[in-house]
C-alpha positions as CSV (number, residue, x, y, z in Angstrom):
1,X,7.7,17.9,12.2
2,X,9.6,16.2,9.8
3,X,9.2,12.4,9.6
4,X,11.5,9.6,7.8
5,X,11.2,5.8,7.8
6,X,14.2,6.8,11.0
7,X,11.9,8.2,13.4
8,X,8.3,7.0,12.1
9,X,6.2,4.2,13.7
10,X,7.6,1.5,12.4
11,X,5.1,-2.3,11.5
12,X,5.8,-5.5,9.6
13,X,3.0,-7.1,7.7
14,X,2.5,-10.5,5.4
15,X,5.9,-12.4,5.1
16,X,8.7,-9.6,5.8
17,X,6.7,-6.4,4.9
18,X,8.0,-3.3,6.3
19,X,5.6,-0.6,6.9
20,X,6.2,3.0,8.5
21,X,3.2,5.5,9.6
22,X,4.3,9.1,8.0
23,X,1.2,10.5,8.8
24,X,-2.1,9.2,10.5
25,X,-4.8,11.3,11.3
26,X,-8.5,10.7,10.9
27,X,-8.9,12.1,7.6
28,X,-5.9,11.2,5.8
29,X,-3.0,8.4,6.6
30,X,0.1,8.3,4.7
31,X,2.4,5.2,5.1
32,X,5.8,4.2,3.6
33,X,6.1,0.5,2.8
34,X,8.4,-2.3,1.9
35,X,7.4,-5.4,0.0
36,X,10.4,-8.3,-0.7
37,X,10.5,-9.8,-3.7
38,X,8.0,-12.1,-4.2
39,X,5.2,-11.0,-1.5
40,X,2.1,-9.7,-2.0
41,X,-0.9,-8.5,0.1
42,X,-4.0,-10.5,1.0
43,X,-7.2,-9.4,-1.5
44,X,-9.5,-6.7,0.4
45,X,-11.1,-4.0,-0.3
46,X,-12.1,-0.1,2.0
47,X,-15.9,0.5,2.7
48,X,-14.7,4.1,3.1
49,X,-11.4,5.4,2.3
50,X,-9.7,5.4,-1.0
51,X,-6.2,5.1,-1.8
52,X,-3.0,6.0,-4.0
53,X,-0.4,3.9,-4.3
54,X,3.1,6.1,-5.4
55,X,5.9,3.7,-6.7
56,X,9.2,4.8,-5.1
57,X,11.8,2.1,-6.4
58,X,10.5,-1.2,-8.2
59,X,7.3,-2.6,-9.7
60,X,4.4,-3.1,-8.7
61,X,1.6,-5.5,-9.9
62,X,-1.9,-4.6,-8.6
63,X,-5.2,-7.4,-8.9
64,X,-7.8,-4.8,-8.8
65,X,-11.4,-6.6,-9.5
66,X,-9.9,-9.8,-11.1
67,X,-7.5,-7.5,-13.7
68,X,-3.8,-7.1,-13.3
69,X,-2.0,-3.6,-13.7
70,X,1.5,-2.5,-13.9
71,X,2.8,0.1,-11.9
72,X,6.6,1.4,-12.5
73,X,8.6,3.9,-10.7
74,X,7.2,7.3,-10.0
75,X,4.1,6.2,-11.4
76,X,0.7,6.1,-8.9
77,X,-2.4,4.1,-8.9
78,X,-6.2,5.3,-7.5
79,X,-8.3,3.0,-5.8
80,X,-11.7,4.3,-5.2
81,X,-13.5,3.1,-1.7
82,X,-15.7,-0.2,-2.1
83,X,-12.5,-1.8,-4.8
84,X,-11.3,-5.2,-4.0
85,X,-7.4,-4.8,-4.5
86,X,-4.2,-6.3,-3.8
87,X,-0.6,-5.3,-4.3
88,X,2.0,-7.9,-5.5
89,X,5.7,-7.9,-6.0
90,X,6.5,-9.5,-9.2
91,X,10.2,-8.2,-9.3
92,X,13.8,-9.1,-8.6
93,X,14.2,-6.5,-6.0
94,X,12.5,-5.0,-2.8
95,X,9.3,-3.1,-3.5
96,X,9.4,0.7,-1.8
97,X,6.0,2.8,-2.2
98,X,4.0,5.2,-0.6
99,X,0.1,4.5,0.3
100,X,-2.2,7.4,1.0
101,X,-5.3,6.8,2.2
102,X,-8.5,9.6,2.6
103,X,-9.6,8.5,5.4
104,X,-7.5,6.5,7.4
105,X,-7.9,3.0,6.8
106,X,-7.8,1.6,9.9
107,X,-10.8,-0.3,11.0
108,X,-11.8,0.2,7.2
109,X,-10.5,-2.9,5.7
110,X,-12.2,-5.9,4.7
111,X,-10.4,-8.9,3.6
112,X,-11.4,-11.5,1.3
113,X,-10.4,-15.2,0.9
């Protein structure tokens, strides 16, 4: 089946966060998302799955355990399970990246104040 931010599940998240489900299945969850300029994700961290992060258009800015990274287009990011991380849109423009996640991750997620 093929699948497109036109036909997939679509979620908001955070202040005007798009989110569309690609693929979810128990073992593996691939999701397109939107971030505005300016947004950025609550700090949390996976008991179980891990996670990369594939920048579509824009910049990302991940807090992973207190230090800050960088991540430009068509560059990607690994989070192991158990990391505290958050994704933050630094930019001028809207944010578009893919997330895959080994296992799903939800009911995985614990966030931190």
């Amino acid at each position: 089946m093929i699948t497109s931010t036109e036909n997939a599940e679509h979620y908001t998240w955070g202040a005007q966060c798009d989110g569309w489900d690609l693929l979810i299945s128990d073992s593996l969850s691939v999701i397109q998302e939107r971030m505005p300029p300016g947004t950025s994700e609550q700090m949390h961290y996976h008991e179980r799955a891990q996670q990369v992060f594939y920048i579509l258009s824009g910049m990302a800015t991940f807090e992973i355990e207190g230090a800050l990274e960088t991540v430009l287009l068509n560059q990607s990011i690994h989070i192991p399970a158990g990391t505290k991380h958050r994704i933050i849109n630094n930019g001028d423009s809207d944010l578009h990246f893919l997330v895959i996640s080994e296992p799903k991750t939800r009911g995985d997620r614990v966030n931190l104040t």
